[in-house]
N, C-alpha and C positions, 0 to 999 in steps of 0.2 A: 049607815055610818061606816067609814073604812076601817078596819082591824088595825093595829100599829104593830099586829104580833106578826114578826120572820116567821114565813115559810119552813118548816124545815125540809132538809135536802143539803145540797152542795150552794144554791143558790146564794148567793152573800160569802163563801167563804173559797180562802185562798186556795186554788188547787195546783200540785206540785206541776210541774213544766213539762213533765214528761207525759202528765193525763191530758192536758189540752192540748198538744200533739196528736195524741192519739185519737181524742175525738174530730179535731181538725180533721187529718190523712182517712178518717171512714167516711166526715160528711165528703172530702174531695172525690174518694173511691165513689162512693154511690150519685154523687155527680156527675162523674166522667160517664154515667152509663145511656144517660139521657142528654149532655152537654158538650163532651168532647167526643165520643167517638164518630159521631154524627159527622163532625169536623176532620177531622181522620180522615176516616172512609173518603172524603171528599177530596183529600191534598192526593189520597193515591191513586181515583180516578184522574185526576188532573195532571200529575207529574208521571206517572206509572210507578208507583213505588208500590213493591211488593205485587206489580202487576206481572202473572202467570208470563211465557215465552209465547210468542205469537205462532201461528199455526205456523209451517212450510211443508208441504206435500209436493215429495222429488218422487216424479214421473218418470222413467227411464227406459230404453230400451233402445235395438237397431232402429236403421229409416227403415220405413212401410211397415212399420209392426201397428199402429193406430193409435199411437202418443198420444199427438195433437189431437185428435176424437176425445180420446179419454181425458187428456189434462180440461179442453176446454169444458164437457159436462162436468166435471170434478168442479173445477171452479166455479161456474155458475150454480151448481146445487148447493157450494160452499158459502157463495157469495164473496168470494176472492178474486183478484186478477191471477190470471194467467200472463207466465213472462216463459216464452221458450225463445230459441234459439235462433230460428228460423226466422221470425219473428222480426228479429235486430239484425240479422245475416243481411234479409230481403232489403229492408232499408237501406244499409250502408252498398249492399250491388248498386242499388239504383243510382248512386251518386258517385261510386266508385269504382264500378265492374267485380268479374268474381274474380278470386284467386286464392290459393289455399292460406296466405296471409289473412283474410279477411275473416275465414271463419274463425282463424284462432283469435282475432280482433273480436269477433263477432261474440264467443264466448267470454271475453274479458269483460267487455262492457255487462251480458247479462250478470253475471255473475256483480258485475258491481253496484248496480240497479239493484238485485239483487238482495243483495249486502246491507246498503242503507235503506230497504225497505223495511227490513226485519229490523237493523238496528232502533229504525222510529218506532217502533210498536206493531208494525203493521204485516199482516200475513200474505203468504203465495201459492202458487200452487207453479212449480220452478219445473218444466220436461226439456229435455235435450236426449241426445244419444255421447253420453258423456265419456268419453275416448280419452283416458290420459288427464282425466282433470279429477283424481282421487285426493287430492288436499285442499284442492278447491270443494269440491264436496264434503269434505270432512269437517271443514271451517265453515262453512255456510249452517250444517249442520248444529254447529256449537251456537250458533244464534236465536234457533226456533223450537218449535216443540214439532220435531221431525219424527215423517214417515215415509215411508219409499215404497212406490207402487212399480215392482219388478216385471216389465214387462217382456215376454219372450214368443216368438213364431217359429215354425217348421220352417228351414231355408228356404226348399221349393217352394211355399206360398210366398217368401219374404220375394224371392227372385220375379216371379209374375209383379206381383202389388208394385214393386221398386217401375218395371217397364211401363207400366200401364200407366199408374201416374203421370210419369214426367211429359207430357204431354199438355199437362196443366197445372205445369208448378212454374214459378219462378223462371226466366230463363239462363238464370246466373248458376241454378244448380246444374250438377254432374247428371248424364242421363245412362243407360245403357252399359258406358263405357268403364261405369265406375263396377259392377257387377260382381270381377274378381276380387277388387276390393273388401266389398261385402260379404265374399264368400267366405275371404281366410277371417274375416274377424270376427265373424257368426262363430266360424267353427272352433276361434281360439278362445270365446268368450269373454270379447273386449268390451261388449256392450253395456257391460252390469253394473252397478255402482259397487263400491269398498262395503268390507262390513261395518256398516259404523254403528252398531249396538245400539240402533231403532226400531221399532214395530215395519215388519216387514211384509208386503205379500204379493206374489207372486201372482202372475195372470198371463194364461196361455190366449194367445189373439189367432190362434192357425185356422179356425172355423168357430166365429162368433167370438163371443168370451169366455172363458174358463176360470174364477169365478165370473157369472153372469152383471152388469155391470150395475144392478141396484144391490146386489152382495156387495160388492167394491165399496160403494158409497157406503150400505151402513155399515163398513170395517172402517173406511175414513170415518165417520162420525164418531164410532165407539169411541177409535183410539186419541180420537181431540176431544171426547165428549163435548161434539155438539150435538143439539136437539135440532128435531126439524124433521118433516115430511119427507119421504125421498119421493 
């Protein structure tokens, strides 16, 4: 037989406005922990909100110091594209011929490629011999979670490697002739990039590497913390 007696408790009686608020805003809090965050988490994988800056790892140095060697293993251990210079230069000769307009064509476009690749979310691993493009570096920087692999060789090896090469480069590039050129901007130290207040590291290419080139990689990983096998 059912009792007719109230409960006692709060059950059956008025409570002021301001308590069932409060128990409302805790069952919602302990809600959100199982119901909304879930959801969340999913709008910022989806849109990138509150999604980290995407890798860019600016490779740098003279020609024949072993850029492209090192940008393209960078990349593939990174699982990145590689976008250098060369790259977009070669292309536009083939349809255009060489001429010193072209290279500076040549870096507009990288650089703008570039640009909205980062802007979408998505990372690079960006080498050139970047001559006078220090705000273009300094902006591309402001888009990624940038680091700069400083690459530098002894003239005399850079002068061999430059000759020997061009033999099987490109025929749009400079061969031989360009050498003086090379010479005065090694020695005034046109090669380098700007400091732009990134994890930085140096690597001597005069015989072998200097750091050795799986040291390189796990400083690239540290400072993007990514995981992974080198």
């Amino acid at each position: 037989m059912r009792s007719n007696r109230r409960a006692t408790g709060s059950f059956g009686k008025r409570l002021p406005v301001s308590a069932y608020r409060a128990g409302l805003y805790s069952r919602l809090g302990a809600c959100q922990e199982c119901c909304w965050r879930p959801h969340v988490a999913c709008l910022r994988q989806d849109w990138g909100v509150g999604r980290s800056l995407p890798p860019l790892v600016i490779v740098c140095g003279p020609p024949a110091s072993g850029k492209s060697t090192i940008a393209d293993n960078l990349a593939r251990s990174l699982g990145l594209p590689v976008l250098g210079k060369d790259l977009v230069k070669e292309r536009m000769m083939d349809h255009l011929g060489g001429s010193e307009e072209i290279g500076a064509a040549a870096f507009a476009v990288q650089f703008a490629i570039a640009r909205e690749l980062l802007r979408s979310g998505n990372g690079l691993v960006l080498e050139g011999a970047f001559l006078r493009r220090q705000s273009e570096i300094a902006e591309l920087a402001g888009h990624g979670n940038t680091l700069v692999v400083d690459i530098s060789c002894r003239l005399d090896v850079l002068e061999t490697r430059y000759v020997e090469r061009h033999p099987s480069r490109h025929p749009g590039h400079r061969g031989p002739e360009a050498l003086p050129d090379l010479q005065r901007r090694v020695s005034a130290g046109e090669y380098g990039v700007p400091d732009l207040g990134r994890p930085t590291l140096a690597v001597d290419t005069t015989d072998g590497m200097d750091p050795p080139e799986h040291e390189v990689l796990e400083w690239v990983r540290a400072k993007l913390k990514i995981a992974g096998e080198t």
